[in-house]
Every structure is written in C-alpha cells, then in structure tokens.
C-alpha positions as CSV (number, residue, x, y, z in Angstrom):
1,X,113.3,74.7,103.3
2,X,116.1,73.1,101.0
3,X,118.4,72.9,104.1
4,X,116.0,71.2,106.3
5,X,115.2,68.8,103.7
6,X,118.8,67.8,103.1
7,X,118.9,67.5,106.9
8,X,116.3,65.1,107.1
9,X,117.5,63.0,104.3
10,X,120.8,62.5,106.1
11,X,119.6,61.8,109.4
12,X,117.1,58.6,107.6
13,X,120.0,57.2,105.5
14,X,122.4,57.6,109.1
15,X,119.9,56.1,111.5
16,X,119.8,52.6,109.6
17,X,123.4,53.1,108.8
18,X,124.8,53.5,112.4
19,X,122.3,50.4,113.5
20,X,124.4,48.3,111.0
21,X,127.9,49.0,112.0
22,X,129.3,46.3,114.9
23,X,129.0,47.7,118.7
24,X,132.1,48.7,120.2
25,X,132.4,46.9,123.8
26,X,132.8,48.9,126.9
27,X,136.1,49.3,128.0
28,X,136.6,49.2,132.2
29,X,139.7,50.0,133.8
30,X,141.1,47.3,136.1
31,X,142.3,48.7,139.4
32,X,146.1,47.6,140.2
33,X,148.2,47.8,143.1
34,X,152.0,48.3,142.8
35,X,154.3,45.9,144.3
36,X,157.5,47.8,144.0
37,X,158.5,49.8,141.3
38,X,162.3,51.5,140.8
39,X,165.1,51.8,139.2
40,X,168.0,48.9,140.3
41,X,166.6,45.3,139.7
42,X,168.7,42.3,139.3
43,X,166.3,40.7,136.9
44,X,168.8,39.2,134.3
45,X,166.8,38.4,131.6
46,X,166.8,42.0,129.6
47,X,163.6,43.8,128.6
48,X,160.1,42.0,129.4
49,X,156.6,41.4,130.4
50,X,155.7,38.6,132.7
51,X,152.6,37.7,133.4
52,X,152.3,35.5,137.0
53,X,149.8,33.8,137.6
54,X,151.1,30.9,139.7
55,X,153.5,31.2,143.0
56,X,156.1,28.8,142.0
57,X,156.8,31.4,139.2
58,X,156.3,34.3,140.9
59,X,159.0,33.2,143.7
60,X,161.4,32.3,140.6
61,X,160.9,35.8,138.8
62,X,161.4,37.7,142.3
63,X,164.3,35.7,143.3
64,X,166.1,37.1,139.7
65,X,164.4,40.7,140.6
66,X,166.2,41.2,144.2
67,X,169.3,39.2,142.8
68,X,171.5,42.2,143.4
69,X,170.3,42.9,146.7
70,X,171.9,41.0,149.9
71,X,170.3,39.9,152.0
72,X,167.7,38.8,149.7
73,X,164.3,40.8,150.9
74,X,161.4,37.7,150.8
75,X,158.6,37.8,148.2
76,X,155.5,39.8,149.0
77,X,152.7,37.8,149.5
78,X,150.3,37.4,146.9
79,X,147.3,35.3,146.8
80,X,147.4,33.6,143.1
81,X,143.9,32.2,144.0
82,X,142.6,35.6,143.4
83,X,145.2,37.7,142.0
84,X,147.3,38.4,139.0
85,X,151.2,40.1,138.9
86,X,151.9,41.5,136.0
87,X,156.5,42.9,136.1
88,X,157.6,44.9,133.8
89,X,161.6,44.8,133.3
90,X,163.3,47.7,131.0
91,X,166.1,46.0,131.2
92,X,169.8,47.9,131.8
93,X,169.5,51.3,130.6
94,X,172.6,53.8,130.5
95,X,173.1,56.9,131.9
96,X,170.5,57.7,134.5
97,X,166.7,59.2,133.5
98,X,165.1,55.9,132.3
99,X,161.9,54.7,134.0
100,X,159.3,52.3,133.5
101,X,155.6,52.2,134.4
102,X,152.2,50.4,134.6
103,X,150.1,53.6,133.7
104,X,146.9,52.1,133.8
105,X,145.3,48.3,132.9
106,X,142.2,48.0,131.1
107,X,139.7,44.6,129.5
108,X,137.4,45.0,126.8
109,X,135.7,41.7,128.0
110,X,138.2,39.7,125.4
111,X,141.6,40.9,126.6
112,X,143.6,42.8,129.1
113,X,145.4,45.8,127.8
114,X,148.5,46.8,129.8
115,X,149.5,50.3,129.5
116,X,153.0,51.6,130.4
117,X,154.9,54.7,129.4
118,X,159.5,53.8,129.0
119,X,160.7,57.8,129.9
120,X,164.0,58.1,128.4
121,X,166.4,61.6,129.0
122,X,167.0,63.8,126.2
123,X,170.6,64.2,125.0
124,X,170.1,67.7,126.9
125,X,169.6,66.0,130.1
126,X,172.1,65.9,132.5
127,X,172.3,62.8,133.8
128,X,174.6,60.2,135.7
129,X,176.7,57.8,134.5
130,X,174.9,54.9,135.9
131,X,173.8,51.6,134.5
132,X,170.0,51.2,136.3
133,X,167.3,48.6,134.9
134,X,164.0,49.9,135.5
135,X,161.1,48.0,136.8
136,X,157.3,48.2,137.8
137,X,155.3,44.9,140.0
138,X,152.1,45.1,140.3
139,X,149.0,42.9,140.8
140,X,145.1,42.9,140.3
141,X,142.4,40.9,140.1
142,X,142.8,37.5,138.6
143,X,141.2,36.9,134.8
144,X,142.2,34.0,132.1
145,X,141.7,36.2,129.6
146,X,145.0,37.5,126.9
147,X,147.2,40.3,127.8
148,X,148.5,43.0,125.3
149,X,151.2,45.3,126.3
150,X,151.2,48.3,124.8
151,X,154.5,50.5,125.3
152,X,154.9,54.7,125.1
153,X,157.8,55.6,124.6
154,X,158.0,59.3,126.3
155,X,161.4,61.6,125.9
156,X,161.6,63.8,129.3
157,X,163.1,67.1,128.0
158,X,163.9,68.3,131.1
C-alpha cells in the first residue's frame, strides 16, 4: 500500500511539473539532392560551407569548384527562385581516404541544421600518396531561415 502511495505522489508532483517545462519543437528532415560529390575539386579557398542562395554566386563558387578540370563542365542548373545549394569543401587533404558528406539536413522551424560526417584514414590505412580536396553540392528547398553546420569527424579503421 506504501508503494502505491509513493507512486501516486510522484505521478501528481510530475504532471504539473512536466506542463511547466518549455516544449521542444518538432524537428523535420529536409529532403536534399546532391549535385556532385567527390574527391578532386579545384575550389581554392580551403575548408568551407557555402550557403547559395543566388546564381551570380553560385556560378562564381562553381567556376573555383571545376577550376582544375579543362574543359570547364557548365554549372548545373538550379532554380534559386525555389531552391537552396548548400557546398561543402574539405579543403586539400593528404594521402588518400578523406571524404566529406551532407549526411542529412534538418529545421526546427528557427534554423537549418546541416549534418556532415569528414572520414579520415587511420595511420593503419594504406593509402595513396595523393593530395585530393573533398567536396559534397547539394540543393533543397529554399528557406531564409540560419544555417548551423555541424561537423563528425569519423576515423575509418579499415
């Protein structure tokens, strides 16, 4: 009889409690649609985000992506009336094994939260001897609101 008491005591002083405490808001995931994603970019400007949201910009940040590339492939089309591209630039990584990647993109109704994971190689790794600079474009639905980038670093153990 004690026990059930105690049980009911704790479940009146919770009930107000849990009423009191601020509502979390729903978190949706934002479908995305990569634009290209590897390993070789010519993007010059070391690691970064961009956010485009304008084509002016995005035909100056893709112009310094295929920089290394001749001929020069043109821009994909993307329609900044309705859509957002968000590049992600690891910048030049050495040897071999790094990646970067747009893992998922989600809005809590005040800001946009970019996940990515940066794989690095172990030192057991065998890898090449090759400078590469990692990149991921992608786009989605257009929004005004902030942007947060939030980085994993992940070790591949092979």
């Amino acid at each position: 009889m004690r026990k059930l008491t105690l049980v009911f005591v704790a479940a009146a002083i919770a009930a107000p409690l849990a009423a009191l405490a601020p509502a979390r808001p729903a978190v949706a995931a934002i479908p995305f649609t990569t634009i290209e994603k590897g390993f070789f970019s010519g993007w010059p400007n070391g690691a970064a985000e961009v956010v485009i949201q304008r084509q002016r910009v995005w035909l100056a940040v893709w112009n310094d992506h295929v920089s290394n590339q001749f001929p020069k492939p043109p821009a994909p089309a993307v329609d900044f009336a309705t859509e957002t591209v968000y590049a992600v630039f690891m910048g030049t990584q050495f040897p071999s094994g790094h990646e970067i990647e747009i893992t998922s993109i989600e809005s809590n109704g005040s800001q946009i939260d970019v996940f990515l994971t940066e794989t690095s190689p172990s030192p057991n790794c065998i890898t090449i001897p090759v400078f590469n600079q990692p990149y991921h474009l992608v786009r989605l639905p257009k929004t005004a609101l902030p942007v947060v980038f939030h980085h994993v670093p992940v070790v591949n153990p092979c």
